[in-house]
C-alpha positions as CSV (number, residue, x, y, z in Angstrom):
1,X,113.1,159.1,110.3
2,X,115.1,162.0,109.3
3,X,118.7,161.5,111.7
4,X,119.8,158.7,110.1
5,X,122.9,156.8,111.7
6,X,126.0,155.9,109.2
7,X,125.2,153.4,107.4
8,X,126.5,150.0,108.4
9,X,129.0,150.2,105.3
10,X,131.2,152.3,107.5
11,X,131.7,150.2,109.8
12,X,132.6,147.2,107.0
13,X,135.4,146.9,105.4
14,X,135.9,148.9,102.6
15,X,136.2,146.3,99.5
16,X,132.9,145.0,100.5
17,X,129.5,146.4,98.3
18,X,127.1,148.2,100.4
19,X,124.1,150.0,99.7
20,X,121.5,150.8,102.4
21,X,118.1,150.6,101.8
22,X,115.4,152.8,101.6
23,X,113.3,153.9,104.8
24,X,110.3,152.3,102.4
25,X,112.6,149.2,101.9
26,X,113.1,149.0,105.2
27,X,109.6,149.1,106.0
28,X,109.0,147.0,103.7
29,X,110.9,144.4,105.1
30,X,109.0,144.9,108.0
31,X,105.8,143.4,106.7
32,X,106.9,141.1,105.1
33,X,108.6,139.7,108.6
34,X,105.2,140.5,110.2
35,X,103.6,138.2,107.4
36,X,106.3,135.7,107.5
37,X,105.4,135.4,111.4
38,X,102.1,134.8,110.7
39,X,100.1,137.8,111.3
40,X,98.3,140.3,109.0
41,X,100.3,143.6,108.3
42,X,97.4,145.4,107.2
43,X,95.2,145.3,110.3
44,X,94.8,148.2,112.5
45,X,97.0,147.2,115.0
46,X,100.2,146.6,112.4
47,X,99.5,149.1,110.6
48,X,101.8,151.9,111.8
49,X,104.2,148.9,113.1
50,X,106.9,148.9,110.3
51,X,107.7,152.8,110.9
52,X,107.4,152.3,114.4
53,X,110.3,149.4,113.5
54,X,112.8,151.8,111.7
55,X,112.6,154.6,114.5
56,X,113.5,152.2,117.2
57,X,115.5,150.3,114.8
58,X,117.5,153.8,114.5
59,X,117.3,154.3,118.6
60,X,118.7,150.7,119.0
61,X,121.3,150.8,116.7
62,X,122.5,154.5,116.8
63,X,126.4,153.4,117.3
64,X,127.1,153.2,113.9
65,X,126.9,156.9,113.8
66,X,128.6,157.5,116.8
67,X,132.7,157.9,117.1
68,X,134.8,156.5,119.8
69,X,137.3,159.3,119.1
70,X,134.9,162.2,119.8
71,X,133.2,160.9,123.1
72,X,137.0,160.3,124.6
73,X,138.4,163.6,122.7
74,X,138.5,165.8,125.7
75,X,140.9,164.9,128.9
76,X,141.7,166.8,132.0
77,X,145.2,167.2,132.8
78,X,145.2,169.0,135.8
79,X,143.7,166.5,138.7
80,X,146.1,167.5,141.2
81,X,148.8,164.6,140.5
82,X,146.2,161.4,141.1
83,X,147.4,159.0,139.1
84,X,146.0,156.3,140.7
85,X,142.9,153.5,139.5
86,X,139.7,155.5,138.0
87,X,136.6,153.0,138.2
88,X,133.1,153.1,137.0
89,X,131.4,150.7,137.8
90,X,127.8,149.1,137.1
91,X,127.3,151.1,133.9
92,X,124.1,149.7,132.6
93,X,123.6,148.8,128.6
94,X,122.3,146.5,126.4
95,X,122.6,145.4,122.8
96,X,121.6,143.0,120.2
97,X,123.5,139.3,119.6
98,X,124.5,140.0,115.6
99,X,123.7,135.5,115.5
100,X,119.9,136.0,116.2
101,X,119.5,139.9,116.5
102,X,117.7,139.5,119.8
103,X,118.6,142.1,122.9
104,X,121.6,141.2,125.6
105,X,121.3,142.8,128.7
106,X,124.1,143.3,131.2
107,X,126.4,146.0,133.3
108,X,129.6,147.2,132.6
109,X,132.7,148.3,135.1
110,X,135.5,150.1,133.3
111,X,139.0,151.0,135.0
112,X,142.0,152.6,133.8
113,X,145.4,153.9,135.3
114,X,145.7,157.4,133.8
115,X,148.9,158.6,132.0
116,X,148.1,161.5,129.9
117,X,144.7,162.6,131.7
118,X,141.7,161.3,133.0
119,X,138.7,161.5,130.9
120,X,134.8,163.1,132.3
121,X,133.3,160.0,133.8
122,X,130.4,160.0,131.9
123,X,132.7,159.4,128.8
124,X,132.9,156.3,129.6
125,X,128.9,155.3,130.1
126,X,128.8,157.1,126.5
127,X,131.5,154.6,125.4
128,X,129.7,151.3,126.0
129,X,126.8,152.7,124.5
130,X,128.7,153.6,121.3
131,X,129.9,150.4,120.5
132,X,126.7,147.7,122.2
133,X,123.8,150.3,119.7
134,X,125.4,148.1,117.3
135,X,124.7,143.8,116.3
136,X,127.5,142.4,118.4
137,X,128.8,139.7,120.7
138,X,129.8,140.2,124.2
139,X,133.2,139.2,123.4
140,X,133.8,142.3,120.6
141,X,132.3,144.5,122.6
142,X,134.3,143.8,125.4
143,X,137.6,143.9,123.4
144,X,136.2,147.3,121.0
145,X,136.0,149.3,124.5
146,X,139.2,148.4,126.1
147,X,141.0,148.7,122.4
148,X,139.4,152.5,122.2
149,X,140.4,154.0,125.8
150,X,143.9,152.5,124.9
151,X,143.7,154.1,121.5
152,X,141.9,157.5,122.6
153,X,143.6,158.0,126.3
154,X,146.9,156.0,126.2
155,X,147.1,155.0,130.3
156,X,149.3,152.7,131.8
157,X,146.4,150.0,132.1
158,X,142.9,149.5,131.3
159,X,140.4,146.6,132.7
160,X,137.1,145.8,131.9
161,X,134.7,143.3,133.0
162,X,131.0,142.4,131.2
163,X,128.7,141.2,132.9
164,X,124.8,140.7,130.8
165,X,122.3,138.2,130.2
166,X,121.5,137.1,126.8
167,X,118.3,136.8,125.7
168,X,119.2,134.4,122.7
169,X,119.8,132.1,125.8
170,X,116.7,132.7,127.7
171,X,114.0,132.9,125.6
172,X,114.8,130.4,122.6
173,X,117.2,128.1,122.2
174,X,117.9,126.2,125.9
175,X,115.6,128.9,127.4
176,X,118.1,129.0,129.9
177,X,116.4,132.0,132.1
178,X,118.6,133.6,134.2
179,X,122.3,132.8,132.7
180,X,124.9,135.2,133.2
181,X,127.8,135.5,131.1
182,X,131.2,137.5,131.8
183,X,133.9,138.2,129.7
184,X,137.0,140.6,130.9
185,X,139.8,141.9,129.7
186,X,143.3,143.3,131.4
187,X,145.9,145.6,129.1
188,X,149.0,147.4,130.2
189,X,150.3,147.1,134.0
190,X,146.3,145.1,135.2
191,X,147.8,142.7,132.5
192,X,151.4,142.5,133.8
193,X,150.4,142.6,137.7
194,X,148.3,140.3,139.0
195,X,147.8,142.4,142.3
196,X,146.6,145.0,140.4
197,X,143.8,142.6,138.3
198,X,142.4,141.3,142.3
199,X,142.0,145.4,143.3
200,X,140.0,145.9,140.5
201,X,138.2,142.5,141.1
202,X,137.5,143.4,144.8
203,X,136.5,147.2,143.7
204,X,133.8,145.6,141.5
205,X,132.6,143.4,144.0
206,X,132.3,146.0,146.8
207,X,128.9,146.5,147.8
């Protein structure tokens, strides 16, 4: 694999020792996980498994390479004075629970009242995406994207809502198939005005 994300140093803090290993380390690791499991990492059908690993590994987890910042850096000011909710809804992602490093799967729907400019829509698709291609939990990613359109596009109010199912839930553990789990969050006026937290409730729920 030759585009390589960060490393996950960068995204630790910066008194703590980290070296990233080698893509032979890493494949490395690989088989010995394969063995551990049970199976025989030399057979035929393993045998190209461990670089298979990395590449999705570097597909799944391409966030740490990817800046908040930079997705958000360019905002339209001229949008003909609306000033008004801007709401995507149903954006699609998943990611990997950082307890057991096993996919969660869910939708997104992201709303903000602009103040300095409105951002491309698609922005904010490429948003979620930065920050679940990482380990998480629901709850950090729900809190990472509200804290970076605040950061990046300063509006009068951002809210969020998460909506996934976790597969650390469904297929181990309880095996509790079909479990959804929310988390939301409400900043500037959504936060002060509870009128304004039930529009973007009903906007969501629109069908």
């Amino acid at each position: 694999m030759d585009a390589r994300p960060t490393p996950l140093g960068a995204v630790l803090s910066s008194t703590a020792a980290f070296t990233r290993p080698t893509q032979d380390e890493a494949e490395a690791a690989v088989r010995t996980l394969i063995a551990w499991a049970g199976d025989d990492p030399t057979r035929e059908g393993l045998l190209e498994t461990p670089a298979r690993v990395t590449r999705a590994y570097g597909e799944l987890f391409a966030g740490y390479g990817q800046d908040a910042g930079t997705v958000l850096s360019k905002t339209f000011k001229d949008v003909g004075g609306y000033d008004d909710i801007v709401l995507v809804r149903d954006i699609p992602f998943n990611s990997h629970c950082e307890h057991h490093m096993v996919p969660f799967v869910g939708k997104a729907h992201i709303a903000y009242l602009p103040h300095d400019g409105v951002v491309g829509l698609s922005k904010l698709a490429r948003l979620v995406e930065v920050f679940a291609r990482r380990l998480q939990t629901q709850e950090n990613l729900t809190a990472q994207i509200v804290d970076a359109i605040n950061e990046h596009l300063n509006p009068r109010g951002t809210a969020i809502m998460l909506e996934a199912e976790h597969m650390c839930m469904s297929m181990r553990g309880v095996r509790a198939h079909g479990a959804s789990t929310i988390t939301h969050r409400f900043t500037g006026v959504f936060a002060e005005d509870r009128v304004e937290q039930d529009r973007f409730l009903a906007l969501i729920s629109r069908r």
